[in-house]
N, C-alpha and C positions, 0 to 999 in steps of 0.2 A: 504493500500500500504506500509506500514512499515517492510512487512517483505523485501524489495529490497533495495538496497540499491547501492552508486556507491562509489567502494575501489579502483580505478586504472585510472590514468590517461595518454597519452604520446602525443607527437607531433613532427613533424618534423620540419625544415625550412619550412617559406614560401617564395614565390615568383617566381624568375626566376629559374629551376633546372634543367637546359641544361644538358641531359646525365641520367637522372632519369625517370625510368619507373615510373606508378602510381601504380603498384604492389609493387614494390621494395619499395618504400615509404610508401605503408601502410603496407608492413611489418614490417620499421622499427616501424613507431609507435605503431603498435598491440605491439611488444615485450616491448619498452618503458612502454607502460599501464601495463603490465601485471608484470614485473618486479616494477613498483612503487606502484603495488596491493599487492606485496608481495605472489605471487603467480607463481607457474611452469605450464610453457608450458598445462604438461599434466594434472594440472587442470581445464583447459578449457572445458567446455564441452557444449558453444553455442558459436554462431558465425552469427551477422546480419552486413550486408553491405551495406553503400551506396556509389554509384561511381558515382562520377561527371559527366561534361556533356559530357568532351571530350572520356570518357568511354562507356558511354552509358549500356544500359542495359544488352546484352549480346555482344559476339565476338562468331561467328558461332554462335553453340546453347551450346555453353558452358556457364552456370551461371555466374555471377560474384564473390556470396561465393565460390561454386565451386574452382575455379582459387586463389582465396587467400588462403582459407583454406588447399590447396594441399600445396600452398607456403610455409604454416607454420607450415605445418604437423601435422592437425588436423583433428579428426575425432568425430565431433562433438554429440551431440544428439540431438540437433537442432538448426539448420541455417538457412537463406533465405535472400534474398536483401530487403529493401524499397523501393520504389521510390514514392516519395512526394516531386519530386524537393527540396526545400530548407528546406522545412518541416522534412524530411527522419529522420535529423540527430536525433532531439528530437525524432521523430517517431519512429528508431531503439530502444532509450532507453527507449520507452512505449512498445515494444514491449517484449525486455528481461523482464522487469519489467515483462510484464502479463505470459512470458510462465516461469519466477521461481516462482509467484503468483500459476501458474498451477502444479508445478513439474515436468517440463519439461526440464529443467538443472537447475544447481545450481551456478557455476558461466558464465559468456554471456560478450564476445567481442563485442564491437560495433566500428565498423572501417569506416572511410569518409579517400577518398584520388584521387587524379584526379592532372592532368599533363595540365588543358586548357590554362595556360600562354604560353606554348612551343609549344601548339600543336594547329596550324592553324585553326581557323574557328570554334573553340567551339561555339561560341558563335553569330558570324557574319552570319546571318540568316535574311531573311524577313521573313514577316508576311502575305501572299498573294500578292493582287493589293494592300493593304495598304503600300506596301513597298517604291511605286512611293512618299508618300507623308511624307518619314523619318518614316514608322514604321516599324523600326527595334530592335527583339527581344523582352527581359522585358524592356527596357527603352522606350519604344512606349509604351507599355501599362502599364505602372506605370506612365506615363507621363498624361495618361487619368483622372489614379484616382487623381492626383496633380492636373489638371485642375478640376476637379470634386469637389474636396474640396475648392480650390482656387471660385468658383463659389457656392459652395450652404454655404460657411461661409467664403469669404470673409478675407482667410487666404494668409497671402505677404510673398511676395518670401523672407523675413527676417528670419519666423521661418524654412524653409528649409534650410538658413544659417548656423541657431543655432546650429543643430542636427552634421551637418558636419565639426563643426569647436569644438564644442564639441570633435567629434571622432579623429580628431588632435589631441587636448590637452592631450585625455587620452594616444592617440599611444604614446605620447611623454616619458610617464614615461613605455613604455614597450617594455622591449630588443628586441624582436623577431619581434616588429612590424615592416611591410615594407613599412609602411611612415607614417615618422614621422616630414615633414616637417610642421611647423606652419602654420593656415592660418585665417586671421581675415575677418570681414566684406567686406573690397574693393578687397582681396583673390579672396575671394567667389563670387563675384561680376563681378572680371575679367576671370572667370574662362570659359571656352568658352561652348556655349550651344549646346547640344545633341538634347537631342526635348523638344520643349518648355513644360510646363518650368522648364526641367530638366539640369545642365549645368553636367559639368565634374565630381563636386564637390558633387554633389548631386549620384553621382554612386558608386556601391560597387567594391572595387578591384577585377583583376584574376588573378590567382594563381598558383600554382604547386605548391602540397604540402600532407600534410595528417596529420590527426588525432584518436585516437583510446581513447574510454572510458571503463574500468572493472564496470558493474554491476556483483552484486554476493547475494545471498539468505542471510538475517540476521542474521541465525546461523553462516555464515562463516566468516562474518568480525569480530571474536576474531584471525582468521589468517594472517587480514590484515598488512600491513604496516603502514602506516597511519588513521587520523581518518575517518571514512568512511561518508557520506553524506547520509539522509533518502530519500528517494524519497518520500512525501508526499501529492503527487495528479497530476493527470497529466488530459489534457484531449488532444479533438480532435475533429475538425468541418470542412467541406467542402460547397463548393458551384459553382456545376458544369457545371450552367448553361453560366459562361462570357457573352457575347452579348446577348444572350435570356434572360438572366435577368435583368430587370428594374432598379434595384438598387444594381448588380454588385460592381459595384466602387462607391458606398455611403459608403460604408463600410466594414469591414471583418471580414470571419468567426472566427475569435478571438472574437467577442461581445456575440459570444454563448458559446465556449467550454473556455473562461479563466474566466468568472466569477465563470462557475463549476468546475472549477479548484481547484480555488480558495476555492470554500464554501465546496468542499471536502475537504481541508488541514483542513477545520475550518480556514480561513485567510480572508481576504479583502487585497486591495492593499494597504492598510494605513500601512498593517505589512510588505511588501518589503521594502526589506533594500539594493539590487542593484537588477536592471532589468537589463538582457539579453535578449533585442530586436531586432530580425531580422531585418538587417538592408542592405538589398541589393541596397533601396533606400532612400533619407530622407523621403521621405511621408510617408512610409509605417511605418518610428518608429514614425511620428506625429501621423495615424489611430491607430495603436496600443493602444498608451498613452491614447486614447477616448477608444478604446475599453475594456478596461484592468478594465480604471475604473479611473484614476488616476485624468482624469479631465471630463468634458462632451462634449458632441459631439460637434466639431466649436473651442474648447477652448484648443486644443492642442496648438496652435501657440501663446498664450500667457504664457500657460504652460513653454515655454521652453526658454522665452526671459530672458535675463540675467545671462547666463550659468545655468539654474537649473540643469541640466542632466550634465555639467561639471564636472569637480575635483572640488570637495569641495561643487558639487550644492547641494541640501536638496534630490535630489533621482539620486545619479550615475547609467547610462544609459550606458551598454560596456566600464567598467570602465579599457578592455583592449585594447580599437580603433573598438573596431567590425569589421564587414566585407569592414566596410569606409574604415578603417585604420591599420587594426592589420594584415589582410587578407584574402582571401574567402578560409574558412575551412567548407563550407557546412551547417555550422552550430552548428557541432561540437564543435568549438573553443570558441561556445557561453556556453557548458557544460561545458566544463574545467575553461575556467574564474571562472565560476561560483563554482565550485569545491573547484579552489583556494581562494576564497574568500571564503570562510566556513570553509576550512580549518587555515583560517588566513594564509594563505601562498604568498599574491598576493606580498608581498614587500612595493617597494615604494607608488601604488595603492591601498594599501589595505583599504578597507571601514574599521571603526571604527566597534567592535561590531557586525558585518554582520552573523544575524542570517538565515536569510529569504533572496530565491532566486528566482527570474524568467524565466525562460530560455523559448523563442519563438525559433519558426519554422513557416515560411511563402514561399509556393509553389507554383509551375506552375505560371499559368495565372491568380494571385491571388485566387485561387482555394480553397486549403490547408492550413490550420493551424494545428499548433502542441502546447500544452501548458506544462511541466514540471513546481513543484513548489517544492523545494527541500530545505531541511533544515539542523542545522548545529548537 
Protein backbone atom coordinates (compact mmCIF):
# COMPACT_ATOMS: atom_id res chain seq x y z
CA UNK A 1 0.00 0.00 0.00
CA UNK A 2 2.98 2.41 -0.03
CA UNK A 3 2.42 3.52 -3.28
CA UNK A 4 -0.96 5.81 -1.97
CA UNK A 5 -0.51 8.19 -0.04
CA UNK A 6 -2.73 11.22 1.57
CA UNK A 7 -1.19 15.19 0.27
CA UNK A 8 -4.30 17.39 0.89
CA UNK A 9 -6.34 18.17 3.53
CA UNK A 10 -9.56 20.97 4.00
CA UNK A 11 -12.47 21.47 6.23
CA UNK A 12 -15.16 23.67 6.86
CA UNK A 13 -16.90 25.01 10.01
CA UNK A 14 -18.74 22.85 12.10
CA UNK A 15 -21.94 23.17 13.61
CA UNK A 16 -24.89 25.24 13.21
CA UNK A 17 -24.62 26.64 9.30
CA UNK A 18 -28.18 28.31 8.87
CA UNK A 19 -28.11 29.27 5.09
CA UNK A 20 -25.50 26.59 3.88
CA UNK A 21 -26.30 23.82 1.51
CA UNK A 22 -24.40 20.44 2.07
CA UNK A 23 -23.01 20.84 -1.49
CA UNK A 24 -21.85 24.25 -1.12
CA UNK A 25 -19.82 23.02 1.80
CA UNK A 26 -18.34 20.33 0.53
CA UNK A 27 -17.28 22.39 -2.15
CA UNK A 28 -15.62 24.42 -0.01
CA UNK A 29 -13.77 21.82 1.58
CA UNK A 30 -12.88 19.63 -1.65
CA UNK A 31 -11.08 23.19 -2.93
CA UNK A 32 -9.50 23.66 0.61
CA UNK A 33 -7.95 19.85 0.36
CA UNK A 34 -6.94 20.31 -2.93
CA UNK A 35 -5.21 23.62 -2.62
CA UNK A 36 -3.34 22.41 0.66
CA UNK A 37 -2.34 19.40 -1.75
CA UNK A 38 -0.78 21.77 -3.68
CA UNK A 39 -2.42 20.75 -6.51
CA UNK A 40 -5.05 22.38 -9.45
CA UNK A 41 -8.56 21.65 -9.95
CA UNK A 42 -7.78 19.83 -13.16
CA UNK A 43 -5.50 17.55 -11.57
CA UNK A 44 -8.07 15.61 -10.02
CA UNK A 45 -8.96 12.82 -11.63
CA UNK A 46 -11.02 10.61 -8.88
CA UNK A 47 -13.62 11.64 -6.84
CA UNK A 48 -15.49 9.34 -3.85
CA UNK A 49 -18.29 10.79 -1.65
CA UNK A 50 -19.87 10.21 1.33
CA UNK A 51 -23.02 12.28 2.29
CA UNK A 52 -24.44 12.37 5.45
CA UNK A 53 -27.66 11.29 6.71
CA UNK A 54 -29.78 14.26 6.04
CA UNK A 55 -28.48 13.66 2.29
CA UNK A 56 -29.02 10.50 1.83
CA UNK A 57 -28.04 8.51 -0.83
CA UNK A 58 -29.55 9.83 -3.83
CA UNK A 59 -32.15 13.02 -4.79
CA UNK A 60 -34.25 11.75 -7.76
CA UNK A 61 -31.94 9.31 -9.30
CA UNK A 62 -29.29 11.69 -9.46
CA UNK A 63 -25.88 10.39 -7.71
CA UNK A 64 -24.45 12.18 -5.03
CA UNK A 65 -20.78 12.35 -6.96
CA UNK A 66 -22.64 13.01 -9.71
CA UNK A 67 -24.01 16.41 -8.06
CA UNK A 68 -20.64 17.42 -6.40
CA UNK A 69 -18.43 16.76 -9.13
CA UNK A 70 -20.71 18.81 -11.64
CA UNK A 71 -20.23 21.42 -8.76
CA UNK A 72 -16.71 21.51 -9.06
CA UNK A 73 -16.22 20.94 -12.44
CA UNK A 74 -14.97 17.69 -12.70
CA UNK A 75 -14.73 15.03 -14.84
CA UNK A 76 -13.29 12.49 -13.34
CA UNK A 77 -11.94 8.97 -14.37
CA UNK A 78 -13.24 7.49 -11.45
CA UNK A 79 -15.98 8.25 -8.80
CA UNK A 80 -18.63 6.75 -6.92
CA UNK A 81 -20.36 7.34 -3.32
CA UNK A 82 -19.67 4.99 -0.19
CA UNK A 83 -22.06 4.25 2.04
CA UNK A 84 -20.97 2.52 5.21
CA UNK A 85 -22.76 4.92 7.41
CA UNK A 86 -19.93 6.06 9.73
CA UNK A 87 -17.45 3.68 8.32
CA UNK A 88 -17.63 5.52 4.46
CA UNK A 89 -15.30 8.18 5.42
CA UNK A 90 -12.18 5.70 6.07
CA UNK A 91 -13.90 3.47 3.49
CA UNK A 92 -13.73 6.38 0.74
CA UNK A 93 -9.88 6.49 1.47
CA UNK A 94 -9.44 2.57 1.15
CA UNK A 95 -11.19 2.85 -1.76
CA UNK A 96 -8.95 5.77 -3.65
CA UNK A 97 -6.09 3.94 -2.15
CA UNK A 98 -7.15 0.40 -4.02
CA UNK A 99 -8.29 2.17 -7.49
CA UNK A 100 -4.43 4.28 -7.66
CA UNK A 101 -3.06 0.74 -6.35
CA UNK A 102 -5.06 -0.30 -9.72
CA UNK A 103 -4.37 2.79 -12.01
CA UNK A 104 -7.39 3.98 -12.10
CA UNK A 105 -6.47 7.73 -11.20
CA UNK A 106 -3.73 9.19 -9.92
CA UNK A 107 -4.68 11.77 -7.64
CA UNK A 108 -8.66 10.94 -5.78
CA UNK A 109 -10.88 13.41 -3.68
CA UNK A 110 -12.49 12.06 -0.93
CA UNK A 111 -15.36 14.47 0.34
CA UNK A 112 -17.82 13.94 3.66
CA UNK A 113 -20.28 16.98 4.01
CA UNK A 114 -24.07 16.96 5.24
CA UNK A 115 -26.22 19.88 6.61
CA UNK A 116 -28.20 17.37 9.61
CA UNK A 117 -27.81 20.06 12.43
CA UNK A 118 -30.20 22.42 10.37
CA UNK A 119 -32.17 20.03 8.67
CA UNK A 120 -35.01 18.47 10.70
CA UNK A 121 -35.38 14.88 11.58
CA UNK A 122 -32.00 13.44 10.28
CA UNK A 123 -31.75 11.71 12.69
CA UNK A 124 -35.17 11.54 14.85
CA UNK A 125 -36.28 8.19 13.79
CA UNK A 126 -37.60 4.86 15.55
CA UNK A 127 -36.79 1.62 15.22
CA UNK A 128 -40.06 -0.23 14.77
CA UNK A 129 -42.45 -1.29 17.91
CA UNK A 130 -39.14 -0.98 19.74
CA UNK A 131 -39.60 2.70 19.42
CA UNK A 132 -42.63 2.51 22.31
CA UNK A 133 -39.97 1.46 24.76
CA UNK A 134 -37.02 4.72 23.84
CA UNK A 135 -35.44 2.83 20.94
CA UNK A 136 -34.72 5.40 19.00
CA UNK A 137 -32.02 5.46 16.25
CA UNK A 138 -28.04 4.55 17.05
CA UNK A 139 -28.55 5.50 20.74
CA UNK A 140 -31.09 2.46 21.30
CA UNK A 141 -28.89 0.24 19.99
CA UNK A 142 -25.57 1.27 21.14
CA UNK A 143 -27.23 1.53 24.36
CA UNK A 144 -27.64 -2.52 23.86
CA UNK A 145 -24.00 -3.02 23.21
CA UNK A 146 -23.29 -0.78 26.62
CA UNK A 147 -25.75 -2.89 28.57
CA UNK A 148 -24.19 -5.93 26.85
CA UNK A 149 -20.75 -5.06 28.04
CA UNK A 150 -21.81 -3.52 31.40
CA UNK A 151 -23.30 -7.29 31.99
CA UNK A 152 -20.83 -9.99 30.51
CA UNK A 153 -17.60 -7.67 32.36
CA UNK A 154 -19.00 -5.82 34.68
CA UNK A 155 -17.92 -2.48 33.29
CA UNK A 156 -19.51 1.11 35.47
CA UNK A 157 -20.86 3.77 34.19
CA UNK A 158 -17.37 5.58 35.36
CA UNK A 159 -15.36 4.21 32.22
CA UNK A 160 -18.07 5.72 29.80
CA UNK A 161 -17.36 8.91 31.97
CA UNK A 162 -13.72 8.79 31.19
CA UNK A 163 -13.95 8.53 27.28
CA UNK A 164 -16.36 11.67 27.34
CA UNK A 165 -14.74 13.83 29.59
CA UNK A 166 -11.49 12.83 27.80
CA UNK A 167 -13.03 14.28 24.44
CA UNK A 168 -13.64 17.62 26.44
CA UNK A 169 -10.23 18.07 27.49
CA UNK A 170 -8.94 17.52 24.02
CA UNK A 171 -11.87 19.93 22.30
CA UNK A 172 -10.50 22.33 24.60
CA UNK A 173 -7.12 22.92 23.10
CA UNK A 174 -8.86 22.99 19.45
CA UNK A 175 -10.09 26.17 17.67
CA UNK A 176 -12.70 24.78 15.51
CA UNK A 177 -14.10 22.60 18.19
CA UNK A 178 -17.84 23.07 18.89
CA UNK A 179 -17.67 22.24 22.46
CA UNK A 180 -15.49 22.94 24.35
CA UNK A 181 -17.19 23.22 27.57
CA UNK A 182 -15.22 21.37 30.53
CA UNK A 183 -16.88 18.55 32.12
CA UNK A 184 -15.79 16.23 35.06
CA UNK A 185 -17.19 13.29 36.86
CA UNK A 186 -20.43 14.99 38.69
CA UNK A 187 -20.74 16.66 34.76
CA UNK A 188 -21.18 13.53 33.48
CA UNK A 189 -23.19 12.39 36.02
CA UNK A 190 -25.70 15.06 35.91
CA UNK A 191 -25.88 14.95 32.51
CA UNK A 192 -29.46 13.64 31.70
CA UNK A 193 -30.01 10.16 30.25
CA UNK A 194 -31.14 9.19 26.75
CA UNK A 195 -31.45 5.31 27.14
CA UNK A 196 -30.07 3.61 29.67
CA UNK A 197 -27.27 3.65 30.19
CA UNK A 198 -26.48 6.16 27.79
CA UNK A 199 -26.89 9.94 29.02
CA UNK A 200 -26.31 13.13 27.00
CA UNK A 201 -22.74 12.99 27.56
CA UNK A 202 -22.18 9.67 26.34
CA UNK A 203 -23.48 10.93 22.46
CA UNK A 204 -21.74 12.16 19.43
CA UNK A 205 -22.44 15.66 18.37
CA UNK A 206 -24.73 16.96 14.97
CA UNK A 207 -23.48 18.93 12.75
CA UNK A 208 -23.49 20.92 9.53
CA UNK A 209 -20.44 20.88 8.02
CA UNK A 210 -17.86 19.07 5.60
CA UNK A 211 -14.64 17.69 5.02
CA UNK A 212 -12.50 16.65 2.13
CA UNK A 213 -9.20 14.51 2.05
CA UNK A 214 -6.34 14.49 -1.22
CA UNK A 215 -5.16 10.93 -1.66
CA UNK A 216 -2.71 10.82 -4.62
CA UNK A 217 -0.32 7.98 -6.25
CA UNK A 218 3.50 8.17 -4.70
CA UNK A 219 5.14 9.28 -7.68
CA UNK A 220 3.04 12.47 -7.27
CA UNK A 221 3.79 13.66 -3.81
CA UNK A 222 7.22 15.20 -5.04
CA UNK A 223 4.32 17.90 -6.37
CA UNK A 224 2.93 18.15 -3.10
CA UNK A 225 2.60 20.93 -0.62
CA UNK A 226 3.38 19.47 2.26
CA UNK A 227 4.76 16.31 3.76
CA UNK A 228 2.54 13.78 2.45
CA UNK A 229 1.20 10.79 4.87
CA UNK A 230 1.99 6.70 3.61
CA UNK A 231 -1.12 4.86 3.96
CA UNK A 232 0.39 1.70 5.38
CA UNK A 233 -2.42 -0.87 5.78
CA UNK A 234 -5.90 -0.49 5.87
CA UNK A 235 -8.41 -3.12 6.36
CA UNK A 236 -12.34 -3.83 6.50
CA UNK A 237 -14.87 -6.25 8.24
CA UNK A 238 -18.78 -6.47 8.44
CA UNK A 239 -21.39 -8.23 10.37
CA UNK A 240 -24.70 -8.35 8.88
CA UNK A 241 -26.47 -10.35 10.79
CA UNK A 242 -27.74 -7.50 14.05
CA UNK A 243 -30.41 -9.44 15.91
CA UNK A 244 -29.89 -12.89 14.10
CA UNK A 245 -26.73 -12.90 15.44
CA UNK A 246 -25.97 -14.26 18.83
CA UNK A 247 -23.12 -12.33 19.72
CA UNK A 248 -23.81 -9.12 17.69
CA UNK A 249 -23.18 -6.74 20.55
CA UNK A 250 -20.24 -8.90 22.24
CA UNK A 251 -18.29 -7.39 20.04
CA UNK A 252 -17.08 -5.62 16.70
CA UNK A 253 -16.03 -6.37 13.52
CA UNK A 254 -12.88 -4.33 14.34
CA UNK A 255 -11.57 -7.69 16.20
CA UNK A 256 -11.16 -9.06 12.75
CA UNK A 257 -10.19 -6.56 10.13
CA UNK A 258 -7.73 -4.01 12.72
CA UNK A 259 -5.58 -6.80 13.90
CA UNK A 260 -4.99 -7.26 9.90
CA UNK A 261 -4.59 -4.05 9.64
CA UNK A 262 -2.28 -3.87 11.63
CA UNK A 263 0.15 -7.14 10.97
CA UNK A 264 -0.16 -5.75 7.32
CA UNK A 265 1.70 -2.27 8.20
CA UNK A 266 4.13 -4.86 10.15
CA UNK A 267 2.72 -2.98 13.57
CA UNK A 268 0.99 -4.15 16.64
CA UNK A 269 -0.97 -1.47 18.69
CA UNK A 270 2.09 -1.09 21.19
CA UNK A 271 3.48 1.05 17.96
CA UNK A 272 0.35 3.63 17.81
CA UNK A 273 1.32 6.70 18.83
CA UNK A 274 -2.53 8.57 18.60
CA UNK A 275 -5.66 6.41 17.96
CA UNK A 276 -8.51 7.98 15.82
CA UNK A 277 -11.43 6.08 17.38
CA UNK A 278 -14.84 6.27 16.20
CA UNK A 279 -16.46 7.74 18.42
CA UNK A 280 -20.36 8.33 17.88
CA UNK A 281 -20.68 6.77 21.27
CA UNK A 282 -18.57 6.08 24.43
CA UNK A 283 -18.89 2.30 24.25
CA UNK A 284 -18.10 1.94 21.19
CA UNK A 285 -14.40 3.74 21.76
CA UNK A 286 -14.21 1.26 25.12
CA UNK A 287 -15.14 -2.04 22.28
CA UNK A 288 -12.67 -0.73 20.09
CA UNK A 289 -9.80 -0.29 22.62
CA UNK A 290 -10.50 -4.52 23.26
CA UNK A 291 -10.65 -4.82 19.82
CA UNK A 292 -7.64 -3.07 18.59
CA UNK A 293 -5.66 -4.93 20.80
CA UNK A 294 -4.72 -2.31 23.40
CA UNK A 295 -6.20 -4.12 26.20
CA UNK A 296 -8.24 -7.47 26.51
CA UNK A 297 -11.69 -8.15 26.33
CA UNK A 298 -13.66 -6.76 29.89
CA UNK A 299 -10.47 -4.49 30.53
CA UNK A 300 -11.34 -1.44 28.48
CA UNK A 301 -12.88 0.28 31.50
CA UNK A 302 -9.87 0.01 33.51
CA UNK A 303 -7.82 0.96 30.53
CA UNK A 304 -9.15 4.33 30.50
CA UNK A 305 -9.57 5.37 34.35
CA UNK A 306 -7.32 8.19 35.00
CA UNK A 307 -7.28 10.06 31.96
CA UNK A 308 -5.08 7.53 29.88
CA UNK A 309 -6.73 8.47 26.53
CA UNK A 310 -6.52 12.26 27.92
CA UNK A 311 -3.96 15.15 27.08
CA UNK A 312 -0.81 13.83 28.35
CA UNK A 313 -2.47 10.19 28.97
CA UNK A 314 0.23 7.34 27.78
CA UNK A 315 -2.00 6.75 24.29
CA UNK A 316 -4.04 10.07 23.17
CA UNK A 317 -7.42 8.97 21.82
CA UNK A 318 -9.05 12.08 19.35
CA UNK A 319 -6.58 14.15 20.55
CA UNK A 320 -8.81 16.78 18.41
CA UNK A 321 -12.42 16.10 20.60
CA UNK A 322 -13.65 13.57 18.13
CA UNK A 323 -17.18 13.23 17.16
CA UNK A 324 -17.99 13.87 21.24
CA UNK A 325 -16.56 17.02 20.95
CA UNK A 326 -14.70 18.55 17.96
CA UNK A 327 -17.84 17.44 15.66
CA UNK A 328 -19.63 14.97 13.52
CA UNK A 329 -17.47 15.18 10.35
CA UNK A 330 -18.54 11.55 9.28
CA UNK A 331 -15.42 10.49 10.04
CA UNK A 332 -13.41 12.27 8.04
CA UNK A 333 -12.25 14.67 10.66
CA UNK A 334 -10.91 11.43 12.38
CA UNK A 335 -8.36 11.54 8.94
CA UNK A 336 -7.24 14.93 9.01
CA UNK A 337 -6.47 14.92 12.89
CA UNK A 338 -4.66 12.39 12.10
CA UNK A 339 -2.96 13.90 9.07
CA UNK A 340 -2.03 16.67 11.26
CA UNK A 341 -0.45 14.99 13.67
CA UNK A 342 2.04 13.25 11.32
CA UNK A 343 2.52 16.06 9.93
CA UNK A 344 3.56 17.65 13.31
CA UNK A 345 1.12 20.39 12.46
CA UNK A 346 -1.61 19.66 15.38
CA UNK A 347 -0.20 22.90 17.47
CA UNK A 348 -1.16 23.10 20.85
CA UNK A 349 -2.28 19.17 20.73
CA UNK A 350 0.26 17.98 19.04
CA UNK A 351 1.45 14.30 20.26
CA UNK A 352 5.20 14.23 20.82
CA UNK A 353 7.10 12.33 18.02
CA UNK A 354 3.79 10.86 16.60
CA UNK A 355 4.80 8.59 14.09
CA UNK A 356 2.18 5.90 13.83
CA UNK A 357 -1.79 6.52 13.25
CA UNK A 358 -5.05 4.82 13.61
CA UNK A 359 -7.80 6.08 12.06
CA UNK A 360 -11.55 3.91 12.67
CA UNK A 361 -14.71 3.96 10.86
CA UNK A 362 -17.75 2.22 12.71
CA UNK A 363 -21.29 1.97 10.74
CA UNK A 364 -24.83 1.24 10.59
CA UNK A 365 -26.39 -0.86 13.07
CA UNK A 366 -22.95 -1.73 14.27
CA UNK A 367 -22.54 -3.59 11.20
CA UNK A 368 -19.39 -2.00 9.49
CA UNK A 369 -15.84 -1.24 10.40
CA UNK A 370 -13.35 0.51 8.58
CA UNK A 371 -9.51 0.38 9.62
CA UNK A 372 -6.64 2.88 8.05
CA UNK A 373 -3.11 2.68 9.61
CA UNK A 374 -1.18 5.58 8.38
CA UNK A 375 2.29 6.65 8.90
CA UNK A 376 4.53 9.66 9.04
Amino acid sequence: MNRAVIAGIGHTAFGRLEGRSALDLEAQAARLAVVDAGFAPQNVDGLITDPGAAQGVLQGIEPHYLRLGRALGLDPDFAGTEILGGASSAGSIQRAAMAIEAGLCSVCLCVYGDTALSTAGSYAYGRGDEAAFGFFGAAGLHALAAQRHMALHRTRPEALAEVAIAARAHAARTSHAQLKSPLDMAGYFASRMLVEPLRRADCCLVSDGAAAVVVCAGERAKDARHRTVRILGMGQAHSLGTYSNSTHFDTLPAARCGPRALERAGLSAADVDVAMLYDCFTIVVLMQLEAYGFCAPGEAGDFVAGGRIAPGGALPVNPSGGLLAEGYGGGMLHVIEAVRQLRGDAGERQVKDAEVALVTGHGLGMNSHTTLILGR
